[in-house]
C-alpha positions in Angstrom: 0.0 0.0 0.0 1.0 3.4 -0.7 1.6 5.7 2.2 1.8 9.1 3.3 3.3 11.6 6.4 -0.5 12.6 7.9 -1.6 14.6 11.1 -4.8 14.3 12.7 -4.1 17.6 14.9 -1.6 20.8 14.6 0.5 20.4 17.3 4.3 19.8 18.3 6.0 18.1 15.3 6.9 14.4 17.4 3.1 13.7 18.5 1.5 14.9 15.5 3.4 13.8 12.6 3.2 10.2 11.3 3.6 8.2 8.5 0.9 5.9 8.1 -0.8 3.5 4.9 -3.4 5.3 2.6 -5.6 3.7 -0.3 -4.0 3.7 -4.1 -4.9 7.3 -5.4 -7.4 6.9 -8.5 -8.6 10.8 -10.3 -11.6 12.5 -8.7 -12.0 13.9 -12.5 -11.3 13.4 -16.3 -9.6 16.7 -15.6 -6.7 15.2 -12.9 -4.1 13.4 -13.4 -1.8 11.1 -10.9 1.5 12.1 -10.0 3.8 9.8 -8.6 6.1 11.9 -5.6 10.0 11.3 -6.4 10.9 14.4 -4.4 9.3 16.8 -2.4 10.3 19.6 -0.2 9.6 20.6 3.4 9.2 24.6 3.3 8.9 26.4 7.1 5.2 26.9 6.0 4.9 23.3 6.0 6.2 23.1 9.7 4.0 26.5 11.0 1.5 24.1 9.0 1.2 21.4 11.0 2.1 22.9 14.2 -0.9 24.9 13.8 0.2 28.5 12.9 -2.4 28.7 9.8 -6.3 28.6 10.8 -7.5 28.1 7.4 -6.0 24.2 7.6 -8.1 20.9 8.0 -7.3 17.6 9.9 -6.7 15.4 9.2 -4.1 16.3 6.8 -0.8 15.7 4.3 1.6 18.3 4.3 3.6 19.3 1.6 3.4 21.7 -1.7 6.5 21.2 -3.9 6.9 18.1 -5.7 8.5 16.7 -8.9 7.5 13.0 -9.7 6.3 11.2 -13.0 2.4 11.2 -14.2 1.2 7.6 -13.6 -2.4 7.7 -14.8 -4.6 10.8 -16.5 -3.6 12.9 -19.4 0.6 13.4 -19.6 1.3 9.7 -18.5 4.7 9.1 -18.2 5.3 13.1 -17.9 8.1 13.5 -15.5 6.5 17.1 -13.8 7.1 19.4 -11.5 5.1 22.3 -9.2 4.1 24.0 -6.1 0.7 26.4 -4.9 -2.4 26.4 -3.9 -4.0 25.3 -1.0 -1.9 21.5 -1.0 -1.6 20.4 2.1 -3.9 22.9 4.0 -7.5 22.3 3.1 -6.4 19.4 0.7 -4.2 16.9 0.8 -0.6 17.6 -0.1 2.8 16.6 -1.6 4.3 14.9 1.7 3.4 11.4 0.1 3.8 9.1 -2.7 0.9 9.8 -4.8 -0.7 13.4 -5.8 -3.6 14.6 -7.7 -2.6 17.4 -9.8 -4.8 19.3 -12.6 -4.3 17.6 -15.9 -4.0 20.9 -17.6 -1.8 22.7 -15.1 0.8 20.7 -14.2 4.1 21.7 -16.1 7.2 19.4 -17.6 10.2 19.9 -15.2 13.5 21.3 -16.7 15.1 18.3 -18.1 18.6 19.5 -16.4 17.3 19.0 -13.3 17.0 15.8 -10.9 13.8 15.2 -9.0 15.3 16.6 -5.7 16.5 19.7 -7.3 13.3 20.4 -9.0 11.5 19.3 -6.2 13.2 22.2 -4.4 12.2 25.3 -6.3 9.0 25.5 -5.8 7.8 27.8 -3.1 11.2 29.2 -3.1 11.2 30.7 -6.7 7.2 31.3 -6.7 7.6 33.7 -4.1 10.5 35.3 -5.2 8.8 36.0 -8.2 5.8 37.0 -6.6 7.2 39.5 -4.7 9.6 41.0 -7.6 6.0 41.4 -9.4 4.3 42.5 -6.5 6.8 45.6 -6.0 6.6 46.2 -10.2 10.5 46.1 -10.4 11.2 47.3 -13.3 14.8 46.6 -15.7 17.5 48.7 -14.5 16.2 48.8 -10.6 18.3 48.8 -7.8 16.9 45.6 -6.0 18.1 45.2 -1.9 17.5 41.3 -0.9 17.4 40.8 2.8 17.9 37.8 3.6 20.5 34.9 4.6 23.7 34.4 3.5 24.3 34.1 -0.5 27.6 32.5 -0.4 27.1 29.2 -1.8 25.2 30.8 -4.7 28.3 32.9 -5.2 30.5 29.9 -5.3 28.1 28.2 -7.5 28.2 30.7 -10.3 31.9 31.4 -9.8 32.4 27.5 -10.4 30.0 28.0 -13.7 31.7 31.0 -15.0 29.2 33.8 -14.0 30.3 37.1 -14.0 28.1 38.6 -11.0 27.6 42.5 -11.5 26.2 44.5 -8.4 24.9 42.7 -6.1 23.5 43.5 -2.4 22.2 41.0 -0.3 21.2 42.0 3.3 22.4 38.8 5.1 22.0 37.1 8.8 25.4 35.8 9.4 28.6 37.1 10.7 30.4 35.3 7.6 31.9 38.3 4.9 31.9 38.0 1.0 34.8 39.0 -0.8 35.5 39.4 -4.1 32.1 38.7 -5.2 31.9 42.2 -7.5 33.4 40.0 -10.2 32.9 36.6 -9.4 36.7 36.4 -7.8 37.3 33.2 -6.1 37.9 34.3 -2.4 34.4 34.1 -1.9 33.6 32.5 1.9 31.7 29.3 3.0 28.1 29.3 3.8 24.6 28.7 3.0 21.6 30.7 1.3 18.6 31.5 2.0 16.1 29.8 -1.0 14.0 32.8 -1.0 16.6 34.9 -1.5 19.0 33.2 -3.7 15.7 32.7 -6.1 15.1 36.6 -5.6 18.8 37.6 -6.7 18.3 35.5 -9.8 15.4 36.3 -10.7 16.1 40.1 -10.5 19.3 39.5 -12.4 17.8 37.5 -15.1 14.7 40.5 -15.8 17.9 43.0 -15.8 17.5 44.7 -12.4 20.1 44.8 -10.2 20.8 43.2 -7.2 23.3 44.7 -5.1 25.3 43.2 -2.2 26.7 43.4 1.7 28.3 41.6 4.9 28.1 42.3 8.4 32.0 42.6 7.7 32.5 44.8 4.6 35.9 43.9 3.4 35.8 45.9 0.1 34.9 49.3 -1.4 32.1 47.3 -2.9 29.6 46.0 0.0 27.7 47.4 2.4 28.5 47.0 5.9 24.9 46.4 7.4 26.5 46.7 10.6 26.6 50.2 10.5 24.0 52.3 12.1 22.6 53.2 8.5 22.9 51.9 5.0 22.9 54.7 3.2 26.5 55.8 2.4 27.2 52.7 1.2 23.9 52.2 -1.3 24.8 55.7 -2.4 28.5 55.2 -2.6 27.7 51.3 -4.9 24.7 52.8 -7.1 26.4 55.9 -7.5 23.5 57.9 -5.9 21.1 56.6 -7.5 19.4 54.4 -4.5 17.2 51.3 -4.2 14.1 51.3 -5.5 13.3 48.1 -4.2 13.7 46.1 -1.0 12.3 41.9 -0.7 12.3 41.1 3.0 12.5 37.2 3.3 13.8 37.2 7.2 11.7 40.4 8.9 14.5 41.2 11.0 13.4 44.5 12.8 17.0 46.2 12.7 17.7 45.2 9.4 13.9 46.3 8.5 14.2 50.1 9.7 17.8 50.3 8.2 16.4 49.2 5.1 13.1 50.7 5.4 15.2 54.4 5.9 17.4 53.5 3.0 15.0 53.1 0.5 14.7 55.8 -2.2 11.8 58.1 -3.0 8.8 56.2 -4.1 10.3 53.1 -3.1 8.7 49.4 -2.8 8.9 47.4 0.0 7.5 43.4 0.4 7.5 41.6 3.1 6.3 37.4 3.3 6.9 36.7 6.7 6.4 37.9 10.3 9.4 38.6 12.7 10.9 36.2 15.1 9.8 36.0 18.4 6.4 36.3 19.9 5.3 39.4 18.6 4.4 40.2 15.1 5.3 43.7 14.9 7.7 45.6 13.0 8.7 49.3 13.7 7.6 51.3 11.4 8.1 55.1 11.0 5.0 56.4 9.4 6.6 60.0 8.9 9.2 58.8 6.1 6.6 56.6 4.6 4.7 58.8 3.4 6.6 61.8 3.0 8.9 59.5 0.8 6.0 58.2 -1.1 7.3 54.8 0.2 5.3 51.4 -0.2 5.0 48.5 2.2 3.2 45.4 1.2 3.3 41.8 2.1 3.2 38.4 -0.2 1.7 35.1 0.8 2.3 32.5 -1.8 -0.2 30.2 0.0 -3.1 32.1 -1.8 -1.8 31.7 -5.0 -3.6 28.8 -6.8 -2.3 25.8 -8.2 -3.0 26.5 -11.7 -1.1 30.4 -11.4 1.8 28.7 -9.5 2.4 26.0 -12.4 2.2 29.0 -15.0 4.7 31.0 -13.5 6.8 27.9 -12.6 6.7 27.0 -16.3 7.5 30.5 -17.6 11.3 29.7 -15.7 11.9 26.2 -17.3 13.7 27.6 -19.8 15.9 29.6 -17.2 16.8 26.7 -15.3 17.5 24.5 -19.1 20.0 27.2 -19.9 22.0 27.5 -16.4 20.9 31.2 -16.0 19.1 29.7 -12.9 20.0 27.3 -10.5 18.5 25.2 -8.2 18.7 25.6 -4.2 22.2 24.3 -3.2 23.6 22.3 0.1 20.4 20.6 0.3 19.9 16.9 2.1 17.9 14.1 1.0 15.7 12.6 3.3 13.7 9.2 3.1 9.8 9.5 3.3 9.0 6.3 4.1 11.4 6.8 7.5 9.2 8.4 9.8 11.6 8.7 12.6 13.8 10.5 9.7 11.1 12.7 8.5 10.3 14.1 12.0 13.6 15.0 12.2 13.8 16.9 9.3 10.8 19.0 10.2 12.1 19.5 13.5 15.4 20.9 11.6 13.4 23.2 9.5 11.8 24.6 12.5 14.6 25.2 13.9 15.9 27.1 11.0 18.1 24.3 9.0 19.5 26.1 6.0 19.4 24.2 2.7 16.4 22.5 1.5 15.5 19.2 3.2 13.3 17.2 0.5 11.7 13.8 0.9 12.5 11.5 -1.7 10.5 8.6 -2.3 12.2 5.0 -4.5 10.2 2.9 -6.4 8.4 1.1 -4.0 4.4 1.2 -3.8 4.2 1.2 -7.7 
C-alpha cells in the first residue's frame, strides 16, 4: 500500500506527525491526473503548517506543496513534472506522500537538467521570489536590496560556472563576509543561502535589475557594511547615488527592516512574506518617512496563490533553469519518506531554522 506523512491535529512536530498506509490514489476527474512523488520539499510553511500557525488548515491532513515525480495515470502519463501552490496540504491533501492529484492541464514538464530533488526544491522558493519582484513592479535597470541569509554558496556556484556577478546587495543574517564577489573572484567565503533569497537575486538579475550586495563585515569598497547604524553611504557610494528602488524582505529582522526601510529611495517598494521572530508580530515602522517619501510597504503570501497560477509561473522559468541562468537551491539533504523517525527529524530541523532544503524523496516502492 502506498503511504503518506498525515496529522490528525496541529500540534508539536513528534506527536502529530506520522507516517501511516493510505488507499491507491485513482482521479476524482477526467480533468486530474496522478503524480507519482519522487521528491518533495519541506518549506517552514509546511512546519508552521502542522504545528498549527495557519487557521485556514483541516485535519486530518498531508503536508507538503512542492513536488517533482512522473504522471502515472490521467492525461501526460509518463510526464516526468514538476510544481508548487495552492492550498496543497492545508485544506487538501498535499505533496508529503507518494501519490498526488494534480490538474491535468496545469501541471508543467520539469526542466530536463534537473534531478527530482533539485526540482522538487524550487517551488515555493522561486514562486515567491517571483511574486514578490512582481508585487513591487520592479522594473529593468532597478536597484533591488534582498534581505535575507547568507548568498555565499550561490556565489561559489556561479563562480564555479563561470558567471560574472555585476552588483549585487544582499542584506544577510550571518557574521560570515563576502569578498570578491563584485566579479565573481574566487575568495568568496563558506556558507549557505537562503532559498527565497537566492531565487530573488536570480530572478532580478535574469529580468535586468540589479541586485546589489553586503556583509556584516564589509571587506571591500564594494559592499555594504549592514553593521553600521545606517545603510545609506554605502547604497549611495555602490549605485552611484542613484538608491534602491526596491527592498524583498525574506527574514523580517526588525533592525535590518528600519535600516532598510530608511534606505530606501523616494517612491520606493517594500515586500515583506513573513512575520518577525519571536512572539510578537510587529515591525517598527516610521509612518513620517513613509509617506513623506511616497514609500510602499506590502506583504506576499504565496499560500493564496492557486495551483494552476503557480504551475504558470513555474513554467514560464523552465527555460531559465534549461540554460544554467538559474539554478537550483544548493547544500540541500535528501531525506527518506518512508522513514518516519527520519522525517520528524527533518521538520524539527526546519523549525529550527536548518538552512538548505531538506526534500523527501520517495524509490520505487508502492508502484
Amino acid at each position: 500500500m502506498p503511504t503518506a506523512i498525515r496529522f490528525g491535529t496541529t500540534g508539536p512536530i513528534p506527536q502529530v506527525l506520522h507516517l501511516v498506509t493510505v488507499p491507491f490514489p485513482t482521479p476524482s476527474s477526467p480533468t486530474t491526473s496522478i503524480v507519482r512523488i519522487r521528491a518533495s520539499a519541506i518549506n517552514p510553511s509546511d512546519v508552521k503548517n502542522v504545528t498549527g500557525t495557519f487557521p485556514e488548515t483541516t485535519v486530518p491532513r498531508t503536508p507538503g506543496r512542492d513536488f517533482a515525480g512522473v504522471i502515472v495515470e490521467g492525461e501526460g502519463k509518463g510526464k516526468r513534472v514538476w510544481g508548487t501552490g495552492g492550498t496543497s496540504g492545508f485544506d487538501k491533501d498535499g505533496t508529503h506522500a507518494q501519490y498526488f492529484e494534480v490538474p491535468s492541464q496545469a501541471v508543467q514538464e520539469m526542466p530536463a537538467n534537473l534531478s527530482f530533488e533539485e526540482a522538487a526544491s524550487c517551488g515555493v522558493a522561486f514562486l515567491t521570489a517571483s511574486l514578490m519582484l512582481e508585487r513591487a513592479g520592479t522594473k529593468a535597470g532597478e536597484n533591488v536590496l534582498v534581505l535575507g541569509r547568507s548568498l555565499s554558496s550561490l556565489f561559489v556556484d556561479l563562480s564555479k560556472m563561470g558567471f560574472c556577478i555585476g552588483r549585487w546587495l544582499v542584506l544577510k543574517e550571518s557574521s560570515e563576509s563576502l569578498t570578491n564577489v563584485f566579479l565573481g573572484g574566487p575568495n568568496i567565503s563558506k556558507g549557505s543561502s537562503g532559498s527565497v533569497g537566492s531565487a530573488a537575486v536570480q530572478l532580478a538579475r535574469s529580468m535586468g535589475a540589479n541586485p546589489l550586495e553586503s556583509s556584516r563585515r564589509a571587506q571591500n569598497d564594494r559592499t555594504v557594511d549592514i553593521s553600521k547604524e545606517a545603510l545609506d553611504a554605502d547604497i549611495d557610494r555602490i549605485t552611484g547615488g542613484s538608491g534602491v528602488a526596491v527592498v524583498l524582505d525574506t527574514v523580517s529582522d526588525p533592525v535590518l527592516f528600519t535600516k532598510a526601510m530608511q534606505a530606501l529611495g523616494n517612491g520606493g517598494r517594500y515586500v515583506l512574506i513573513t512575520r518577525p521572530p519571536g512572539p510578537t508580530p510587529t515591525l517598527p515602522l516610521n509612518a513620517l518617512d513613509l509617506y513623506r517619501h511616497d514609500k510602499t510597504l506590502m506583504g506576499v503570501n504565496s499560500v493564496r496563490v492557486s495551483f494552476e497560477r503557480a504551475s504558470l509561473i513555474l513554467g514560464a522559468m523552465k527555460p531559465g533553469f534549461e540554460t544554467g541562468k538559474l539554478l537550483p537551491p544548493r547544500g540541500g539533504e535528501e531525506v527518506n519518506m518512508t522513514d518516519e523517525k527520519a522525517v520528524v527529524e527533518a521538520y524539527e530541523r526546519v523549525e529550527r531554522g536548518a538552512r538548505g532544503k531538506m526534500v523527501l524523496v520517495n524509490g520505487e516502492g508502492g508502484e
